[in-house]
C-alpha positions in Angstrom: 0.0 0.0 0.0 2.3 2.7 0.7 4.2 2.2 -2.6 1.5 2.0 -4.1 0.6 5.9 -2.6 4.2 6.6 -3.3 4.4 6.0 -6.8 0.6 8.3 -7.4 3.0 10.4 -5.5 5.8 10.3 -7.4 3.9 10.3 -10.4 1.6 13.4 -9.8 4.7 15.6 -8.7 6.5 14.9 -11.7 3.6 15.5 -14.4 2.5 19.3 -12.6 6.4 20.2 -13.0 6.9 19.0 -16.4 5.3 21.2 -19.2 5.4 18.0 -21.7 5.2 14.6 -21.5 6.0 11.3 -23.9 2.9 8.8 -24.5 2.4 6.5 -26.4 -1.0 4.3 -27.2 -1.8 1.2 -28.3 -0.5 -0.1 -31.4 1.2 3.2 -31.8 5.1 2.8 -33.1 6.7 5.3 -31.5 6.0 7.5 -28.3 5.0 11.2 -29.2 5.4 14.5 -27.0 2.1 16.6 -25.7 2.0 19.5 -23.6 -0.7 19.0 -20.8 -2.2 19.3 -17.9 -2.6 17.3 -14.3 -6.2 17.5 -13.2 -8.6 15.5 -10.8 -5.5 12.9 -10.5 -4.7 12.2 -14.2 -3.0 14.0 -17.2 -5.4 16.0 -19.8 -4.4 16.7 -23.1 -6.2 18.5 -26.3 -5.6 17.2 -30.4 -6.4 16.0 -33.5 -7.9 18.8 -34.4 -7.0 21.4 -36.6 -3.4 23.4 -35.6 -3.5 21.1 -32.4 -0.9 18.2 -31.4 -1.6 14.9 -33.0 -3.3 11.9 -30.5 -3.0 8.9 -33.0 -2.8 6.0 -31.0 -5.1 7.1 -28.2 -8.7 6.0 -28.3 -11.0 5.9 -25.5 -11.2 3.0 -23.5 -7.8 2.3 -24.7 -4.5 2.0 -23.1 -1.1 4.0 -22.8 2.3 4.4 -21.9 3.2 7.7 -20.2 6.7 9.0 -19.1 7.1 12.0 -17.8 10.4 13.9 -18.1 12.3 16.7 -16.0 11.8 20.2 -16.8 15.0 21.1 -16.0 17.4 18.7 -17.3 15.2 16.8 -19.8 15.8 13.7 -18.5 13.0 10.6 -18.2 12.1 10.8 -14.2 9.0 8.5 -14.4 7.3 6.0 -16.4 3.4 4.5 -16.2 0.5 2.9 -17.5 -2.6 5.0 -18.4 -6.3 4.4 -19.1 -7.2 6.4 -21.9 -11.2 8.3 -21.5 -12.4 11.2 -23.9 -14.2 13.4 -22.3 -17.6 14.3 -23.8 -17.5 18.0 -24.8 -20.1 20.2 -22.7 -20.2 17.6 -19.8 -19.0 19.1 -15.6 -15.2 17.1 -16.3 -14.8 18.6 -19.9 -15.3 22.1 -19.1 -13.1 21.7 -15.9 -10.0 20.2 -17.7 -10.5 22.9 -20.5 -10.2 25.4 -17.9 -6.8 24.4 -16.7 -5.9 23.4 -20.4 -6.7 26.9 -21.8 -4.2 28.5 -19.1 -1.3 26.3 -20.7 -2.1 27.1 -24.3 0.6 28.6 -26.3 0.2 31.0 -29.0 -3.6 29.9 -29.6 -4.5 31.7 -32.7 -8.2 32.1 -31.3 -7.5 33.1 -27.7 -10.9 33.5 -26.1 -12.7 31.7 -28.6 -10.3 28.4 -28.5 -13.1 26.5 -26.1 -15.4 26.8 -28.5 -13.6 25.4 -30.9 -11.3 22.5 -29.1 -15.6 22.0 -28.5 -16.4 21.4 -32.4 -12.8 20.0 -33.8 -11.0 18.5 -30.9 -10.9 16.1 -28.3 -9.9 16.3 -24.9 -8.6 13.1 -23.2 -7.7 12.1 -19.8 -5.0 9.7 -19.5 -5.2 8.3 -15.6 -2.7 5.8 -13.8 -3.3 2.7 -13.6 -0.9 1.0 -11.5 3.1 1.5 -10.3 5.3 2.9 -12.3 7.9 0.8 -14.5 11.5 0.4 -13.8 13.4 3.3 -15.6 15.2 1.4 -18.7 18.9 0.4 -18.8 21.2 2.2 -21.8 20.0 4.8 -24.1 16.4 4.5 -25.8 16.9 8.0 -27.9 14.6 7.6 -31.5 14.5 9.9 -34.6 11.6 12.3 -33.9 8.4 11.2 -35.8 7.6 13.0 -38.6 5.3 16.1 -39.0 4.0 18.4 -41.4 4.3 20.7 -38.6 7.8 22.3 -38.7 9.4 25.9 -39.3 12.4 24.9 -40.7 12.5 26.5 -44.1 15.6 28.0 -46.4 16.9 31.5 -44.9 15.6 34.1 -47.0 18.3 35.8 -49.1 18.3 39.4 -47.6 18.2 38.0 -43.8 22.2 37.9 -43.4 22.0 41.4 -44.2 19.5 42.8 -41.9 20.9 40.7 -38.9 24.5 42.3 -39.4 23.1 45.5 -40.8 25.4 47.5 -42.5 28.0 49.7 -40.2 27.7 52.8 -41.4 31.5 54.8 -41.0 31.8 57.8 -38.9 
C-alpha cells in the first residue's frame, strides 16, 4: 500500500512540473510529445484537431504508456501505464480540464474563442494511472523524432544575413 501511494505520489509531482510529456498508445510505433495538464488525479491533453498536437494511438477506452520527463534537465524521471477516457465535450469534467488546459495554451491563434472550438474539432482526453510505475530502462532508448507536417524549418531568406548584421555605417 504505501508504494502504491508513493508512486501516485511520485507520479503526480513529476507531471505538474513538467510542461510536456511522452505517450504512447496502443498499437502506436513510437511515443509522441504533448504538452498537458494534471487534473482530478490524471493528465489531460487536447488534439487531432486542426493546428492542435496529433493523438494517434489514443482511443477511448484504450491504453497507454506515459513518461514523464524533467523540466530542467530533460531527462525521463517516471514512467506509467494510463487508461485512456475522452471526455464528452459540454459535460461538468470537460469544461473543468479545459479550464486548466486553456491556461497552458501557447500561441492559440483564437485566444478567447479556443473552447469553442477544441468543442467542435478536438478532443480532450484524460490519461489516468493505472498502477506503479515501471523500472526506468537500462542504456540509451533515444529515436528519430516522428515526422510532421508541422515544422518551421524552411531555407533562410536571401536578404536575412544582411538585416541581422546590418550595415556599419562609418563615422
Amino acid at each position: 500500500m504505501t508504494s502504491e501511494l508513493l508512486d501516485r505520489a511520485l507520479i503526480e509531482e513529476a507531471a505538474k512540473k513538467s510542461g510536456l510529456i511522452w505517450v504512447r498508445g496502443a498499437g502506436a510505433p513510437a511515443a509522441r510529445a504533448l504538452w498537458h495538464v494534471w487534473h482530478e488525479g490524471a493528465v489531460c491533453v487536447v488534439g487531432d484537431g486542426p493546428g492542435e498536437q496529433p493523438l494517434e494511438g489514443l482511443a477511448d477506452g484504450g491504453s497507454a504508456e506515459v513518461s514523464v520527463r524533467s523540466k530542467d534537465k530533460g531527462g525521463r524521471l517516471v514512467t506509467f501505464a494510463a487508461a485512456v477516457s475522452e471526455l464528452a465535450s459540454g459535460s461538468p469534467e470537460w469544461e473543468a480540464a479545459v479550464a486548466e488546459l486553456k491556461g497552458k495554451r501557447l500561441n492559440a491563434p483564437d485566444g478567447e474563442r479556443m473552447p469553442a472550438r477544441w468543442a467542435r474539432e478536438c478532443r480532450v482526453l484524460r490519461l489516468a494511472p493505472t498502477g506503479s510505475v515501471a523500472p526506468l530502462p537500462d542504456g540509451d532508448l533515444a529515436q528519430r523524432p516522428v515526422t510532421t507536417p508541422a515544422t518551421t524549418r524552411r531555407p533562410v531568406p536571401a536578404g536575412l544575413p544582411k538585416l541581422l548584421l546590418g550595415r556599419r555605417k562609418g563615422k
